[in-house]
N, C-alpha and C positions, 0 to 999 in steps of 0.2 A: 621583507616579505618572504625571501627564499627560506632562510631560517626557521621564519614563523611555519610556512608549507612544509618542511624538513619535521618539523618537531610536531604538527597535527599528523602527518604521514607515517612515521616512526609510532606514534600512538595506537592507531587503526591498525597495522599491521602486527602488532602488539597484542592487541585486542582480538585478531582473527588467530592468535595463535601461531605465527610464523618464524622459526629461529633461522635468522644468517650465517649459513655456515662460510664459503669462501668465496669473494670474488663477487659474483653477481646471482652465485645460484642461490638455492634455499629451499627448503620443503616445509610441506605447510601439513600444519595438526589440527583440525578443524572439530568445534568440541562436537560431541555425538550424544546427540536430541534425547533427553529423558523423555519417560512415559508422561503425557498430558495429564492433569488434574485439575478440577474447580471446586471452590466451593459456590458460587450460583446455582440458585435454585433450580432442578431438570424442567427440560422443556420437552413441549409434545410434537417441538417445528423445531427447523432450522429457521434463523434468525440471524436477518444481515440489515445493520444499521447502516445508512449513507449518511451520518451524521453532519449535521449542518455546523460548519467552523468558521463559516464565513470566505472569505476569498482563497480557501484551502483544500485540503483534502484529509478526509479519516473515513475511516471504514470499519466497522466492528462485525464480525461473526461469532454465532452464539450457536454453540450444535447441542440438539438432544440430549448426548452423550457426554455434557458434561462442560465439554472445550471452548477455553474463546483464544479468537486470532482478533491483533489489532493490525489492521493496514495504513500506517501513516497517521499522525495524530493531531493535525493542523496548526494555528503558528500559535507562537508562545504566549499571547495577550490574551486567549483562552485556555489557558492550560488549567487553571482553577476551574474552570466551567463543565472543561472533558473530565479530568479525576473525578469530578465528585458526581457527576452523569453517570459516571463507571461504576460506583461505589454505590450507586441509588437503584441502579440492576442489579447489586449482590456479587456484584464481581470484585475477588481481591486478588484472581492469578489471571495472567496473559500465557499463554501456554504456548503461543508463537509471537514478537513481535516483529512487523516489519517495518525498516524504515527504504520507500520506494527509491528515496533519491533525496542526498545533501540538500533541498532546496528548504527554506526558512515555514515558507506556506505547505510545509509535508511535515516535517522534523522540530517545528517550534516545540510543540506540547508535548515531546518526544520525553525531554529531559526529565519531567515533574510526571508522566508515566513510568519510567524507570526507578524513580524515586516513591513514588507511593504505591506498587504494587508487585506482586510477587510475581517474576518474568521466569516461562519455561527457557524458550530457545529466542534468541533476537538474528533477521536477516538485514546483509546489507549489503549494495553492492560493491564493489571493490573499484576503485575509482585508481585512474590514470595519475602517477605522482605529480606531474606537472599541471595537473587542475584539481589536486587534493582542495578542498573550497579553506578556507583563513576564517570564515565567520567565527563570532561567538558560540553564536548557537549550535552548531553543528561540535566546536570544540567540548564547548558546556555535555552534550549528548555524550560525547565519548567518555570523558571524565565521570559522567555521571555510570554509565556501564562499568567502567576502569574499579568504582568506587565498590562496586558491589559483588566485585572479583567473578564479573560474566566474560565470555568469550562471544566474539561473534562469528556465526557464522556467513560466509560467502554464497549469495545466490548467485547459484549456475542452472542455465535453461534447461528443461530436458530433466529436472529431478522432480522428485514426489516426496513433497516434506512435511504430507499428513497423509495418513491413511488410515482409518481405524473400522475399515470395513462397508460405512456406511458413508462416510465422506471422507471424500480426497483434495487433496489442495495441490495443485504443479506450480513451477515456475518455468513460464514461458520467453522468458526476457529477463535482464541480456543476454544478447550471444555472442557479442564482440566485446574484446578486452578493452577498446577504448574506443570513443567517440569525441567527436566537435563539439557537441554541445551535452549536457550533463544531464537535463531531461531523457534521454535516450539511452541514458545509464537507467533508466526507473527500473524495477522489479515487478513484471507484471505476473499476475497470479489469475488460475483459475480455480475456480472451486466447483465439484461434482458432488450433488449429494442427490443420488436415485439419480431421477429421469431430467431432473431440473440442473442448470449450469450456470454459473456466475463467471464473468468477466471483468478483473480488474486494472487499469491500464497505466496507474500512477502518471505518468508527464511525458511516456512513451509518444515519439512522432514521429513521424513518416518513414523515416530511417528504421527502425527498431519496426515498425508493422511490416516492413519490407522482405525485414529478414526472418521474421517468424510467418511469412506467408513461404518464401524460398525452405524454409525447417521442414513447413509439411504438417507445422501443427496442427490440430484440431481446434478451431477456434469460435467452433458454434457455441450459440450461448444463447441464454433466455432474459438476461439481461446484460448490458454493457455498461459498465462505469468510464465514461470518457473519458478519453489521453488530454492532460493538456485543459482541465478545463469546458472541454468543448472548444478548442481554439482548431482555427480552420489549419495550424500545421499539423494537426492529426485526423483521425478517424479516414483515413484514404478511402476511396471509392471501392480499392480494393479489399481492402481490407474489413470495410462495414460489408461487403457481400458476402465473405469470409465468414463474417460475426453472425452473420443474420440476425439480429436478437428480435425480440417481440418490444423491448423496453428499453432504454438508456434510463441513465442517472446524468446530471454535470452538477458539478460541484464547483459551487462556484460563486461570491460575495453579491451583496446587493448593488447594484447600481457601481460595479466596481469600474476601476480607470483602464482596464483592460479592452471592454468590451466583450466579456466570455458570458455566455457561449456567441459565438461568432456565425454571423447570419449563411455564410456557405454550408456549414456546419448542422446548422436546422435545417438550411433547405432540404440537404442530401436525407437527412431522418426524416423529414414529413414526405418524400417523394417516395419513401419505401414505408410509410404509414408504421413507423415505428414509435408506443407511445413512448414522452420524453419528462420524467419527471427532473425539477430542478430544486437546487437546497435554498438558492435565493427568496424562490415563490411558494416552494412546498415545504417547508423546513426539513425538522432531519425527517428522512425517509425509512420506512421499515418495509424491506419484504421478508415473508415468510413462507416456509416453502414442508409439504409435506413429501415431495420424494417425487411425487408428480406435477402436484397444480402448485402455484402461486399465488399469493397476492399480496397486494402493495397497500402500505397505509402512509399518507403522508401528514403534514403539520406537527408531528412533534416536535417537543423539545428540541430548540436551538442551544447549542454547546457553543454559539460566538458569543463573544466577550459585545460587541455591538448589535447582537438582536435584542 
């Protein structure tokens, strides 16, 4: 097992560009983001999918100007279903992808996107060697990057890894080089585009909303993508006053063995009359946004392999 975590660990740091010079030190070369291009068809909105993957998470943005960012691309038993959803919007370039966090249910469909389309910049967090994960899957993703001689880059909080005037995209999380548990490695992202704000939380929990409440970041939002599913170890009290949003999203399978989203979790969003749409009951979800107002269209197309 140590060996196996040596040789996936070795890999990824490979992949972010890192050479060892002596001892324990090392500097890092981190590749530097070409200009964004698409060829999908221009839009008149900004356009954010909460694609339905089933007991996972994916998240597509689609901007005016041309650009799409993918966040997480849910587990690998729909990977066939997300590609070619992809391909049926006219998209053949990802012009940022992120992968939130090594977890199977973020990262599965990770691999067979990096294989069928043309990737600008890929984000990932940089994970603690002694919980570097062994899976397949997560191996499978790197190799598949490895394969197409990309680099990745390292999310660090506090940066600005889109801007092109009219939308910006931050990363808010992580800000600590390691944690206890690997969800609170997630990569949370926001997105400004005009007057309207998107919040994305990938598997961040209480820990992680902790320290971006102590940051000082700005964490209003007009929609929220749940930490976690909507599972009761995220969305803190604190931290949803933080968010204020008008909407959430959960993401999150039918009838799955979890239990997500988690009845504390609704309580606290119905007592602050926040509406909740979900991928279970609403399928995938589109908002669209002109700079001001929003709105939401839900029941499209499901991208699970079981809907």
């Amino acid at each position: 097992m140590k060996k196996t975590r040596l040789r996936i660990f070795t890999l990824f740091m490979t992949l972010l560009g890192i050479l060892f010079l002596t001892g324990c030190s090392l500097s890092v070369n981190f590749s530097t983001p070409s200009a964004p291009a698409s060829t999908a068809a221009p839009l008149d909105k900004a356009q954010i999918y909460y694609l339905d993957v089933g007991q996972g998470d994916a998240e597509l943005i689609r901007l005016p100007t041309g650009e799409n960012i993918l966040i997480d691309a849910g587990l690998k038993s729909g990977d066939d279903q997300l590609t070619a959803y992809l391909k049926e919007l006219g998209i053949s370039r990802l012009d940022i992808l992120i992968a939130t966090h090594p977890h199977a249910d973020h990262i599965g469909g990770m691999e067979a996107v990096v294989q069928n389309f043309e990737i600008g910049e890929i984000y990932m967090p940089k994970i603690a060697d002694d919980q570097v994960p062994t899976t397949v899957t997560y191996t499978r993703l790197l190799e598949a990057i490895q394969a197409k001689n990309m680099k990745i880059n390292q999310a660090k909080a506090g940066e600005t890894i889109f801007d092109n005037g009219s939308a910006v995209l931050e990363i808010l999380a992580p800000n600590s080089i390691e944690y206890k548990d690997l969800n609170d490695y997630s990569i949370v992202t926001k997105l400004t585009y005009g007057n309207n704000r998107f919040l994305f939380m990938g598997d961040a929990e209480k820990t992680s909303e902790i320290e971006m409440l102590l940051e000082g970041y700005d964490l209003s939002c007009d929609i929220l993508k749940l930490g976690h599913h909507g599972s009761s170890t995220s969305t803190t009290d604190r931290f949803l006053a933080a968010a204020s949003p008008s909407a959430a999203i959960v993401s999150c399978g039918r009838d799955n063995d979890y239990g997500h989203p988690h009845k504390e979790t609704m309580e606290k969003l119905n007592s602050r009359r926040v509406t909740v749409y979900r991928t279970d009951t609403d399928g995938t979800i589109l908002a669209e946004s002109d700079g001001n107002t929003y709105t939401v269209t839900t029941n499209l197309t499901s991208v699970s392999k079981d809907a």
